[in-house]
TORKOL-4160 file (C-alpha; in steps of 0.2 Angstrom, whole numbers, padded with zeros to 4 digits, m for minus):
382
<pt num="1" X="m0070" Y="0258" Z="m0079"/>
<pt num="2" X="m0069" Y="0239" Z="m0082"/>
<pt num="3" X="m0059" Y="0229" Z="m0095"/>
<pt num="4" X="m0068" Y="0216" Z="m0107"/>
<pt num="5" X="m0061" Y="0201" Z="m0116"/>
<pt num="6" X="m0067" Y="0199" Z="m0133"/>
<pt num="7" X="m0065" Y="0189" Z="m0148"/>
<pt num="8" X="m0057" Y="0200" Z="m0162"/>
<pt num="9" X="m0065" Y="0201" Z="m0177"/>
<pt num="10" X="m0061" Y="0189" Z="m0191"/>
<pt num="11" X="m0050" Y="0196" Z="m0206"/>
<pt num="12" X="m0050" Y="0212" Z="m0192"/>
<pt num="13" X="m0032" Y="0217" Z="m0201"/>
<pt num="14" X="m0041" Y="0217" Z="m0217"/>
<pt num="15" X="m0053" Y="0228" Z="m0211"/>
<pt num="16" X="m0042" Y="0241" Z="m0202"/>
<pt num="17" X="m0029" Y="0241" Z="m0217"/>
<pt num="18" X="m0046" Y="0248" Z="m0228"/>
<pt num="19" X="m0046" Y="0263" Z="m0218"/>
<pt num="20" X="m0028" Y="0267" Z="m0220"/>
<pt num="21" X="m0023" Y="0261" Z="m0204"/>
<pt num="22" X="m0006" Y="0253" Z="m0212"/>
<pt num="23" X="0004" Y="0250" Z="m0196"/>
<pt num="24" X="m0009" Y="0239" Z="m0186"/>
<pt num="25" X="0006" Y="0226" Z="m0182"/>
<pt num="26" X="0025" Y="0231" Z="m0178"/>
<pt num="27" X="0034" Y="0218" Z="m0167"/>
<pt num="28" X="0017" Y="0213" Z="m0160"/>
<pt num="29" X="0001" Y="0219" Z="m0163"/>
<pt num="30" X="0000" Y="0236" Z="m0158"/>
<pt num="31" X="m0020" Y="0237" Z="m0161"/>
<pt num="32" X="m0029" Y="0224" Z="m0148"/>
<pt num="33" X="m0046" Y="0221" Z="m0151"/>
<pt num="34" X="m0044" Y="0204" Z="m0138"/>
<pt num="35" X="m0049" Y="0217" Z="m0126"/>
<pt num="36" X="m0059" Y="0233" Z="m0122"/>
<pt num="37" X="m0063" Y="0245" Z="m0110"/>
<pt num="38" X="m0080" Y="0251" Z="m0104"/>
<pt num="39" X="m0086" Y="0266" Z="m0094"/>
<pt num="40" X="m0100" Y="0272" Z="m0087"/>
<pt num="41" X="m0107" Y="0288" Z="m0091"/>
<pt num="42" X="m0102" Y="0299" Z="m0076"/>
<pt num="43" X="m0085" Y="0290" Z="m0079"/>
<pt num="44" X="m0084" Y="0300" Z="m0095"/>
<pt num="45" X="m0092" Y="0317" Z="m0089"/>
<pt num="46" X="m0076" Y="0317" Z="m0076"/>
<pt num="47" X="m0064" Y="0314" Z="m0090"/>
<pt num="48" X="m0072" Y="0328" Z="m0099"/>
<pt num="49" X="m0072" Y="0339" Z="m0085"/>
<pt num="50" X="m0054" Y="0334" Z="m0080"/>
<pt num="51" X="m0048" Y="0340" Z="m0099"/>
<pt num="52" X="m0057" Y="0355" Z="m0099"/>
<pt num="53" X="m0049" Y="0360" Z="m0085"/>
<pt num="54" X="m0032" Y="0354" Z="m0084"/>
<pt num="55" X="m0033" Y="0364" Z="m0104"/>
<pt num="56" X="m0037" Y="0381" Z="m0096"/>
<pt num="57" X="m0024" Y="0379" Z="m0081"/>
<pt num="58" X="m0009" Y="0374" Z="m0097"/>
<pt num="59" X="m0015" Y="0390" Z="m0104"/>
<pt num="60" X="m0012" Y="0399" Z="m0089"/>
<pt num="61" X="0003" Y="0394" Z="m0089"/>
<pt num="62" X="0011" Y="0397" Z="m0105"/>
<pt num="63" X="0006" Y="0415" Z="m0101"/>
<pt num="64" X="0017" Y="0415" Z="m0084"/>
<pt num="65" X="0033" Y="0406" Z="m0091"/>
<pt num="66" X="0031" Y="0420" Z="m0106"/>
<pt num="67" X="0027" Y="0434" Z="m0096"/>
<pt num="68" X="0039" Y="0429" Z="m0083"/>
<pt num="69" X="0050" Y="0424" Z="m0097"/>
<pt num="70" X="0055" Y="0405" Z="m0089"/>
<pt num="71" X="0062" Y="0399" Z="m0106"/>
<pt num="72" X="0077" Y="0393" Z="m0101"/>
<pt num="73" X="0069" Y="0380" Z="m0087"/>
<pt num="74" X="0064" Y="0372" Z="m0104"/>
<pt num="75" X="0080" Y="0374" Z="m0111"/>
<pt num="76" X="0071" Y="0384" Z="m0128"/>
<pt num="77" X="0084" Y="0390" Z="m0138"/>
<pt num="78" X="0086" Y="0410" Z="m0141"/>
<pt num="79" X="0084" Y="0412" Z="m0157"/>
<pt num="80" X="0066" Y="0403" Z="m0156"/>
<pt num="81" X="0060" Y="0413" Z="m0142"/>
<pt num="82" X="0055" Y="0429" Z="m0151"/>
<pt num="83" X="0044" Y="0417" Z="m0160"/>
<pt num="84" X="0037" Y="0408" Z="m0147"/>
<pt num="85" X="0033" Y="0427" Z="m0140"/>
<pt num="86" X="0024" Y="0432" Z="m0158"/>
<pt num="87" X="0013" Y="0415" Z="m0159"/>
<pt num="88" X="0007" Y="0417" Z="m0142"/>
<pt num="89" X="0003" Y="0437" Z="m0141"/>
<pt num="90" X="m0003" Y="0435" Z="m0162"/>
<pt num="91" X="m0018" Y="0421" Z="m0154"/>
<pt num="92" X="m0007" Y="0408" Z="m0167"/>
<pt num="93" X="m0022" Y="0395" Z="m0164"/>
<pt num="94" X="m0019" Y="0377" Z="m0161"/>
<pt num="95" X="m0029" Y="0362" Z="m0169"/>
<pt num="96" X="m0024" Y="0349" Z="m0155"/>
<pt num="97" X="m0017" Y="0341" Z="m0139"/>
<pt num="98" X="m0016" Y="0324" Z="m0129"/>
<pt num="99" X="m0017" Y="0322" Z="m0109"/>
<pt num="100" X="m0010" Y="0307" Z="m0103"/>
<pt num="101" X="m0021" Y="0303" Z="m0088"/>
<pt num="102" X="m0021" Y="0288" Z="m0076"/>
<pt num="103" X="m0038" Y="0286" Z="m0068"/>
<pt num="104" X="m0038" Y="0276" Z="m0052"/>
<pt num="105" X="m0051" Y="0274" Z="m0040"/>
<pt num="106" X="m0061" Y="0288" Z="m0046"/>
<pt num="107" X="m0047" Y="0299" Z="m0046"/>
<pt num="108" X="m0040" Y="0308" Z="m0062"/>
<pt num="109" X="m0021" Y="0313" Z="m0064"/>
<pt num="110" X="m0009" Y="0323" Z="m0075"/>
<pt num="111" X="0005" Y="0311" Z="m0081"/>
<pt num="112" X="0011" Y="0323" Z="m0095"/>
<pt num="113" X="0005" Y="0334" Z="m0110"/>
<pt num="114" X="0007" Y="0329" Z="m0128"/>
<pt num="115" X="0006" Y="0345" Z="m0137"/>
<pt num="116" X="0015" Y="0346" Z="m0150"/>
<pt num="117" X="0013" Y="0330" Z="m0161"/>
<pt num="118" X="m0004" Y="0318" Z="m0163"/>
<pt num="119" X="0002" Y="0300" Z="m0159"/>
<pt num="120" X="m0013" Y="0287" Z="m0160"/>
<pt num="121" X="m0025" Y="0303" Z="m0166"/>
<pt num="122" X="m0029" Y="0292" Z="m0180"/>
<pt num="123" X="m0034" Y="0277" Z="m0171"/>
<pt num="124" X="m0043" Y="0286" Z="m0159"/>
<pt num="125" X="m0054" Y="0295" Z="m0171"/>
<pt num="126" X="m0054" Y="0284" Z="m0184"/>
<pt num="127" X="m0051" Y="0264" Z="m0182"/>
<pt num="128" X="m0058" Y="0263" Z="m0164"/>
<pt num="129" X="m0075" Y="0270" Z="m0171"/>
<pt num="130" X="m0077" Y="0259" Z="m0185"/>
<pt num="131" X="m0073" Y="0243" Z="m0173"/>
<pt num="132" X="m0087" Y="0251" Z="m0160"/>
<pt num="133" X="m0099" Y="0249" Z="m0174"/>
<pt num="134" X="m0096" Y="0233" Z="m0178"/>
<pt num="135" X="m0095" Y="0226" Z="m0159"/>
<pt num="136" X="m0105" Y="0237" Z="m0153"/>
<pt num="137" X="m0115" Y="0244" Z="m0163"/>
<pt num="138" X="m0131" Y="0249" Z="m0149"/>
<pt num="139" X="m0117" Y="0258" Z="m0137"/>
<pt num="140" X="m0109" Y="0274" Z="m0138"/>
<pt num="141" X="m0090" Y="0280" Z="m0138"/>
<pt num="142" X="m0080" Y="0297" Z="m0130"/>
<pt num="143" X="m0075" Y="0304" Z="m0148"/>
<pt num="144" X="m0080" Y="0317" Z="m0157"/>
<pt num="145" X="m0063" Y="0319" Z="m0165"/>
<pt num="146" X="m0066" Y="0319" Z="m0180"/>
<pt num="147" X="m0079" Y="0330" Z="m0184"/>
<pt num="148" X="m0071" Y="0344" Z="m0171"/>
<pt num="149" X="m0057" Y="0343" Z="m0182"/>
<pt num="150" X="m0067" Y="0348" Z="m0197"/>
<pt num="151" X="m0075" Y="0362" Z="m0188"/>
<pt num="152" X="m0056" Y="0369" Z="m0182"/>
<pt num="153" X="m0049" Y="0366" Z="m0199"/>
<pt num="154" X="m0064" Y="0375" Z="m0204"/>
<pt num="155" X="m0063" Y="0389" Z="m0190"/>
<pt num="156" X="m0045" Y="0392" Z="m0196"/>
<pt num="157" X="m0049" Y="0399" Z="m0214"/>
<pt num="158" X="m0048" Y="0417" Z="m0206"/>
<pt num="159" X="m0031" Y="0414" Z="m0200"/>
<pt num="160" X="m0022" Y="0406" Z="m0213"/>
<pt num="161" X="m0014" Y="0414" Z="m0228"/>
<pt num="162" X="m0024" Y="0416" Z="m0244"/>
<pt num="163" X="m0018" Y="0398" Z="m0256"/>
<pt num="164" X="m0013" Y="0381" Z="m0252"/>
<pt num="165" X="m0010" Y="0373" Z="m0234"/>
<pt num="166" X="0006" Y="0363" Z="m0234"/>
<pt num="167" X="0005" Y="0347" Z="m0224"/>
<pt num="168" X="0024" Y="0339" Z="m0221"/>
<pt num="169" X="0030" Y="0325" Z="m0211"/>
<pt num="170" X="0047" Y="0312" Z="m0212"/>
<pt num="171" X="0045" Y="0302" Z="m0226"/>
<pt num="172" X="0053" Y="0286" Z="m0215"/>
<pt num="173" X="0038" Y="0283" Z="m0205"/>
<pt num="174" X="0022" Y="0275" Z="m0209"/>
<pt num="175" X="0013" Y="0281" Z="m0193"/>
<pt num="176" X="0019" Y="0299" Z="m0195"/>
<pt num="177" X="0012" Y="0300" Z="m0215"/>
<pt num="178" X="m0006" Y="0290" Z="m0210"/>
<pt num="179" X="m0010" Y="0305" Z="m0195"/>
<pt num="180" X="m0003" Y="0318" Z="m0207"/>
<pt num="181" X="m0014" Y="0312" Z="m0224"/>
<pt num="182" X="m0029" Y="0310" Z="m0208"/>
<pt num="183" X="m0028" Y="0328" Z="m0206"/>
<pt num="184" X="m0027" Y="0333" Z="m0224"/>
<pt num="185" X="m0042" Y="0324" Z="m0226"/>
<pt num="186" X="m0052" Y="0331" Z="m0210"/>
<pt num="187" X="m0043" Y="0352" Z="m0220"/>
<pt num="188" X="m0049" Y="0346" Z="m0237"/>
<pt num="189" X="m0068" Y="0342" Z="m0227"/>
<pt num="190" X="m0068" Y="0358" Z="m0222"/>
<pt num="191" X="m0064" Y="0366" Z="m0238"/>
<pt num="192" X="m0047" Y="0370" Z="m0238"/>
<pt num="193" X="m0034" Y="0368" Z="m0251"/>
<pt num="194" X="m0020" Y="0357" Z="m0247"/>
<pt num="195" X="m0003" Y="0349" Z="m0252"/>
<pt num="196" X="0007" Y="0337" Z="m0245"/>
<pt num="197" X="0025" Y="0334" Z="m0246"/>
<pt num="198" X="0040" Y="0328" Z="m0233"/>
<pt num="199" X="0051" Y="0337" Z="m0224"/>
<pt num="200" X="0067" Y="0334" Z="m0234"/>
<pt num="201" X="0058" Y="0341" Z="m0249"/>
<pt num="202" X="0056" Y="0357" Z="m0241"/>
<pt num="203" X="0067" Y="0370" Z="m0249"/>
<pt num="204" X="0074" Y="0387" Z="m0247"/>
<pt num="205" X="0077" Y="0399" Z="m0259"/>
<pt num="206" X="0086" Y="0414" Z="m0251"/>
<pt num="207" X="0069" Y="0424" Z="m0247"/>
<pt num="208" X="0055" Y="0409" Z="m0245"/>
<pt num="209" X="0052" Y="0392" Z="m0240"/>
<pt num="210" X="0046" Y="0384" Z="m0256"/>
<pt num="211" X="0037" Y="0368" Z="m0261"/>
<pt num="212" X="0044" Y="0354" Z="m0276"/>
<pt num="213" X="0035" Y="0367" Z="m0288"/>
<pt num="214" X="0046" Y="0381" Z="m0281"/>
<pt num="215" X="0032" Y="0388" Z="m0275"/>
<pt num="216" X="0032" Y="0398" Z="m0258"/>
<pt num="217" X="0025" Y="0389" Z="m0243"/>
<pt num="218" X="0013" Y="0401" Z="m0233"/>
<pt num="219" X="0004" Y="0390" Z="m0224"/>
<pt num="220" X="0012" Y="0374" Z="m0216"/>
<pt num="221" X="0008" Y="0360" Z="m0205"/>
<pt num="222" X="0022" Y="0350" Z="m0198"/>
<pt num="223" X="0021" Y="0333" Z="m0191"/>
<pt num="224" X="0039" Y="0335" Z="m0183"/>
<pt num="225" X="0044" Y="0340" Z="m0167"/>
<pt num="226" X="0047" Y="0360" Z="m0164"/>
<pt num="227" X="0061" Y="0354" Z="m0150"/>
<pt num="228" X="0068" Y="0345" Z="m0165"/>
<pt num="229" X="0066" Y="0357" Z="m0179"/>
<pt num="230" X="0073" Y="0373" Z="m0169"/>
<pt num="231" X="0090" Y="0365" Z="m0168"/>
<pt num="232" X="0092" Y="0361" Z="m0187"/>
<pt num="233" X="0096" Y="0373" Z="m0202"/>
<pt num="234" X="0078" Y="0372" Z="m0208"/>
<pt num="235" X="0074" Y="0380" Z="m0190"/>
<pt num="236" X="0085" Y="0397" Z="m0196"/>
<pt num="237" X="0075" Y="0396" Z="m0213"/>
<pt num="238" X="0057" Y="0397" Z="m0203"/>
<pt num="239" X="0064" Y="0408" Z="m0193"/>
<pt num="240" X="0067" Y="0420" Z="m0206"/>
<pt num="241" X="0049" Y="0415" Z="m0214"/>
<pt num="242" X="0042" Y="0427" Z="m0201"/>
<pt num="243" X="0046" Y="0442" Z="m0212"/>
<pt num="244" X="0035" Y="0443" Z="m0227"/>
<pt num="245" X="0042" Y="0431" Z="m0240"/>
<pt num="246" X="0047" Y="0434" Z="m0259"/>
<pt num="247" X="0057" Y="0451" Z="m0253"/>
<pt num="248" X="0043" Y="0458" Z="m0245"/>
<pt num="249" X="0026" Y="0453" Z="m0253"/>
<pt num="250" X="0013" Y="0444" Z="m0245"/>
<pt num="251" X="0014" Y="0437" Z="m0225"/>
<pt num="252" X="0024" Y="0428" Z="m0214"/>
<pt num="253" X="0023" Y="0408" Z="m0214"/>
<pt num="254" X="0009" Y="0404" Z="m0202"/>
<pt num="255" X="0014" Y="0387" Z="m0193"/>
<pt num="256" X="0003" Y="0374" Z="m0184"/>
<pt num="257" X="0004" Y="0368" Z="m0171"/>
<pt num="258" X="0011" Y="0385" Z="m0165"/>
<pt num="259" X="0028" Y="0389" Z="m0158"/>
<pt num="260" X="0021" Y="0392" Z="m0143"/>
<pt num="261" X="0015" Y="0374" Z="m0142"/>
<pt num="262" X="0035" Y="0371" Z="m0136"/>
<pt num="263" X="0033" Y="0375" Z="m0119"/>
<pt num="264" X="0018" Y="0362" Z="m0116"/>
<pt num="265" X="0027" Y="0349" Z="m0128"/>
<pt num="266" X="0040" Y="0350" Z="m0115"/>
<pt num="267" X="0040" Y="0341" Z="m0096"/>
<pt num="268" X="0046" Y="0358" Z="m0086"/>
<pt num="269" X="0027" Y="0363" Z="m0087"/>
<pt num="270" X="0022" Y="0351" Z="m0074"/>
<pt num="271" X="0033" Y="0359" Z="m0062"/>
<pt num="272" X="0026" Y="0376" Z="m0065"/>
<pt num="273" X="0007" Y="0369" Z="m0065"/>
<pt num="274" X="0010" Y="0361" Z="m0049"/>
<pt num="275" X="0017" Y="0378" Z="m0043"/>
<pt num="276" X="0002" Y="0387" Z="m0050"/>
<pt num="277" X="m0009" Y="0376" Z="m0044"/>
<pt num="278" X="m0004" Y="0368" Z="m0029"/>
<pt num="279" X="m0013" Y="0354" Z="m0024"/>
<pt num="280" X="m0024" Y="0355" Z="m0037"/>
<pt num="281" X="m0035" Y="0337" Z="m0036"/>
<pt num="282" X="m0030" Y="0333" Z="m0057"/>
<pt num="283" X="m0010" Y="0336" Z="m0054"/>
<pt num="284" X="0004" Y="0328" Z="m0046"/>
<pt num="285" X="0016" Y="0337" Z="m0035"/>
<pt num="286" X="0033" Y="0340" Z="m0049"/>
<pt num="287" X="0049" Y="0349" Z="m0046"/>
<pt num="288" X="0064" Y="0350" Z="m0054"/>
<pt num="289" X="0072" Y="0341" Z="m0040"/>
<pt num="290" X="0068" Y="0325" Z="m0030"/>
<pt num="291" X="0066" Y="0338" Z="m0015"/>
<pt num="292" X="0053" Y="0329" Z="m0003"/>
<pt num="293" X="0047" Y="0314" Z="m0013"/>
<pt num="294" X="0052" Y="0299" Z="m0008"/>
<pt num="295" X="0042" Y="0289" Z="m0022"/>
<pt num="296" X="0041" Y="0298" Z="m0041"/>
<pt num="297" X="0046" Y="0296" Z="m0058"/>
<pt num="298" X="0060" Y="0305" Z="m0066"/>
<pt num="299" X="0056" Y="0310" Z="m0084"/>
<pt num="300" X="0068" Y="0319" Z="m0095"/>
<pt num="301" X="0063" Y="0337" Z="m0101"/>
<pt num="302" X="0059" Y="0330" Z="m0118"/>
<pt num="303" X="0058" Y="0310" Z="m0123"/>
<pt num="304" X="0046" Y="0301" Z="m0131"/>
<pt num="305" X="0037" Y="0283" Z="m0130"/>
<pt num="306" X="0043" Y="0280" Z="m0113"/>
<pt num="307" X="0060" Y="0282" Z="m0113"/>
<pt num="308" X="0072" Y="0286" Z="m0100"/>
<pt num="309" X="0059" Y="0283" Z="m0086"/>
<pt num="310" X="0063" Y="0279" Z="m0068"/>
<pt num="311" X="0049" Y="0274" Z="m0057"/>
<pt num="312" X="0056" Y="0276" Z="m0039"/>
<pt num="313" X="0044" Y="0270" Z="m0022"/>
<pt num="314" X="0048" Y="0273" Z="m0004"/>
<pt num="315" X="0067" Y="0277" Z="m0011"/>
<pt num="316" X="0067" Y="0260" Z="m0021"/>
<pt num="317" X="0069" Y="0256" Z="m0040"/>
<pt num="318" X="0051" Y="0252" Z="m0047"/>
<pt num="319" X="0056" Y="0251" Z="m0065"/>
<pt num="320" X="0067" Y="0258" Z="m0077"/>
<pt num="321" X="0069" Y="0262" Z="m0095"/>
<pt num="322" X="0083" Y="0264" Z="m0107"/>
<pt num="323" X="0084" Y="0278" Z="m0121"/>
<pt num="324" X="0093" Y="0293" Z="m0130"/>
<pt num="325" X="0085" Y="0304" Z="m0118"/>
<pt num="326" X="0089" Y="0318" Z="m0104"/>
<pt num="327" X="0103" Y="0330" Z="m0110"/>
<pt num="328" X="0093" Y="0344" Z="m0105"/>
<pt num="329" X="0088" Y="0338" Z="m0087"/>
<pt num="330" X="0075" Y="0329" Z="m0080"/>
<pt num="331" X="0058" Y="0334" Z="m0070"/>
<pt num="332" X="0053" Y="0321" Z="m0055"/>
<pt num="333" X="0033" Y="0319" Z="m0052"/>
<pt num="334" X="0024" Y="0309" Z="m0038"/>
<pt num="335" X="0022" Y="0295" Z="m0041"/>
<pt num="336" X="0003" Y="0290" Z="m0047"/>
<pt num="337" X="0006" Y="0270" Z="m0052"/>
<pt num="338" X="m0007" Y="0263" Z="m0064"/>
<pt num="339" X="m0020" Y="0253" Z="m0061"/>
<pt num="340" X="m0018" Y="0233" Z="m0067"/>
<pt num="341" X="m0033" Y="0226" Z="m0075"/>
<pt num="342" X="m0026" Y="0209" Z="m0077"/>
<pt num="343" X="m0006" Y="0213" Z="m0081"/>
<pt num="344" X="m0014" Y="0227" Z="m0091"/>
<pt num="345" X="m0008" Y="0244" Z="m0089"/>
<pt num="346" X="m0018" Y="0256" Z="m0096"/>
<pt num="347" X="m0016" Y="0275" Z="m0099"/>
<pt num="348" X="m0028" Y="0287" Z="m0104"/>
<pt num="349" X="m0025" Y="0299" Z="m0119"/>
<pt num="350" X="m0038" Y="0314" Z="m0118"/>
<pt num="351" X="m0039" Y="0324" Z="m0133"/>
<pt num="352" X="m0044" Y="0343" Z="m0134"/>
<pt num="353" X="m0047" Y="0348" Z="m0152"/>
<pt num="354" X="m0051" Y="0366" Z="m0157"/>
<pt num="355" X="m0051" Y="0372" Z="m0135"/>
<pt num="356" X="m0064" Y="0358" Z="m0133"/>
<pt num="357" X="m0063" Y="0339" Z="m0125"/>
<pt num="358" X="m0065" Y="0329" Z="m0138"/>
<pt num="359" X="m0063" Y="0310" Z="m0134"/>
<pt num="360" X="m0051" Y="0297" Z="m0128"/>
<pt num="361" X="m0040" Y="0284" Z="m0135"/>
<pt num="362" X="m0031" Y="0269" Z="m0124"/>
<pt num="363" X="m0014" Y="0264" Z="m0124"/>
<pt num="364" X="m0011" Y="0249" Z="m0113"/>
<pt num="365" X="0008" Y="0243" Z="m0107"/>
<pt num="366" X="0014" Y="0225" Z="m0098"/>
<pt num="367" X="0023" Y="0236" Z="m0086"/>
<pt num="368" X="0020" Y="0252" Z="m0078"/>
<pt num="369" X="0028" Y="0263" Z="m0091"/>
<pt num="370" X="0019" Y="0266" Z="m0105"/>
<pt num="371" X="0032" Y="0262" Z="m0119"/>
<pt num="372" X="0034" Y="0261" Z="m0139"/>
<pt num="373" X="0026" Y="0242" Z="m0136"/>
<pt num="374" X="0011" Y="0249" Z="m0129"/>
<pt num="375" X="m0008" Y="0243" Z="m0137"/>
<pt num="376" X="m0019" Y="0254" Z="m0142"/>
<pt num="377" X="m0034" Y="0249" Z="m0135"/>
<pt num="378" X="m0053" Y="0255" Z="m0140"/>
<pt num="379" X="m0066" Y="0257" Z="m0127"/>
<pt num="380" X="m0086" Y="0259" Z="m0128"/>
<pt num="381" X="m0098" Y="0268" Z="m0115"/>
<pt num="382" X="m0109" Y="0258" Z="m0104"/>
């Protein structure tokens, strides 16, 4: 893995902003083509490997916390649990999921799990392999992202309601809209009918979720947090949307990404991997209390972009980071500090689509906490 300074391409906004990618620039430029990453091949295979397997192990343990019926480590409110329970036991498939990895000195490492919503899928899938084939068009990328989205929208016909797939995200952000419309696009590739609409123009009629039509919504995709979602009115409506909707007729909402998806969208599961798999080579010891570390970071139960981080070596503040962040509790994991390719610290997300590695997208920080000023990064195989 070596990092590579380039000149970006000329008009290079231009040319992203023609695939959709809207939100390129924020305070700074949030995608870098001044620099690249390469890998070699057996690089990549380790990566791949390292997914596969770290996806079997969280799989193993969304069985344990149900089975041993854990949800309140993950503070999971009661009346989401029976549905948590349903999704899991029902098979509710997921399309997706991102492994945030630091690899070091030929080591790869769990830093934490983004299951539930698909930051940076679209630049991974989309921008960084139209950039590889104008930079390098010879060389070779880890990203099959987009067509194993088609096949898992495709795989999902069986599952889903008869009619239209709703897909709904915040109308307030740009981000949010462009991966949602990306994976309309990939479902309407793969021959499903879709919709799109924002969450605020989701209603509730007494009996159904319904559409701006007034139509009811069997089949919904939700770019929106479920930890968010369960604590909010329209989390009692969905709840109710598992009885058959319009008095009786038809089936229950089917959801994606699943309910289930709540226990590895949430930091109390490196704890439990690490006690499922103790000293496995692809995690970091984790506990719910400093207990024997002396160097670790404390992350909150649930927090996004970095936020309320502390990076504590030898019993010593490393780094700290403000936020909203922590109400439920905090997990502390050894620390694993990022490697600096010159002041840049990059972490690597691994996607899994459909049960299956699919390719990884590189965000890169000044410090080592990967935060909401991170740059997205592309990369080509040597």
């Amino acid at each position: 893995m070596i990092r590579q300074t380039l000149q970006p391409r000329n008009h290079w906004q231009e040319t992203v902003e023609r695939l959709g990618f809207g939100f390129h620039t924020t305070e700074a430029a949030y995608w870098d083509e001044s620099a690249c990453y390469a890998f070699g091949m057996d690089e990549v295979l380790t990566i791949e490997q390292a997914t596969s397997s770290l996806w079997d192990m969280c799989l193993k343990a969304v069985d344990y916390v149900i089975d041993q019926r854990l949800f309140d480590l993950f503070h999971i409110p009661a009346p989401v649990i029976p549905y948590v329970i349903d999704g899991w036991e029902g098979d509710a498939p997921s399309i997706y999921g991102r492994f945030d990895l630091c690899f070091r000195d030929g080591q790869v490492k769990l830093l934490e799990f983004n299951a539930d919503t698909p930051t940076s899928l679209f630049e991974a899938g989309i921008v960084q392999w139209f950039w590889l084939q104008d930079v390098f068009p010879s060389r070779d990328q880890f990203n099959s992202i987009h067509e194993k989205l088609i096949d898992c929208w495709s795989g999902l016909r069986p599952y889903l309601n008869p009619g239209l797939l709703h897909f709904a995200c915040v109308s307030d952000s740009l981000e949010d809209l462009t991966n949602c419309e990306y994976l309309r696009d990939c479902a309407i590739q793969a021959g499903l009918p879709t919709r799109h609409l924002f969450m605020d123009d989701i209603g509730w009629d007494g009996r159904a979720l319904v559409d701006l039509d007034n139509e009811p919504i069997q089949n919904l995709f939700k770019l929106y947090p479920w930890e968010w979602l369960s604590r909010e009115p329209f989390g009692e409506h969905l709840m109710a949307a598992r009885e058959p909707f319009r008095g009786g007729a038809g089936s229950p909402v089917k959801v994606i990404e699943p309910a289930w998806k709540m226990i590895l969208s949430n930091k109390a599961i490196l704890p439990i991997l690490w006690q499922l798999f103790p000293d496995h080579p692809l995690l970091l010891p984790a506990f719910f209390e400093p207990g024997p570390l002396r160097s670790y970071a404390r992350k909150p139960l649930l927090s996004r972009e970095g936020a309320n981080i502390e990076l504590v070596r030898s019993g010593d503040l490393l780094a700290r980071t403000d936020g909203e962040y922590g109400e439920e509790g905090y997990i502390y994991q050894a620390l694993f500090e990022l490697p600096s390719f010159e002041g840049g610290y990059p972490v690597i997300g691994s996607w899994v689509i459909g049960q299956e590695p699919a390719g990884i997208g590189i965000r890169e920080s000044g410090g080592l906490v990967t935060d909401n000023l991170s740059r997205f990064v592309p990369h080509y195989i040597l």
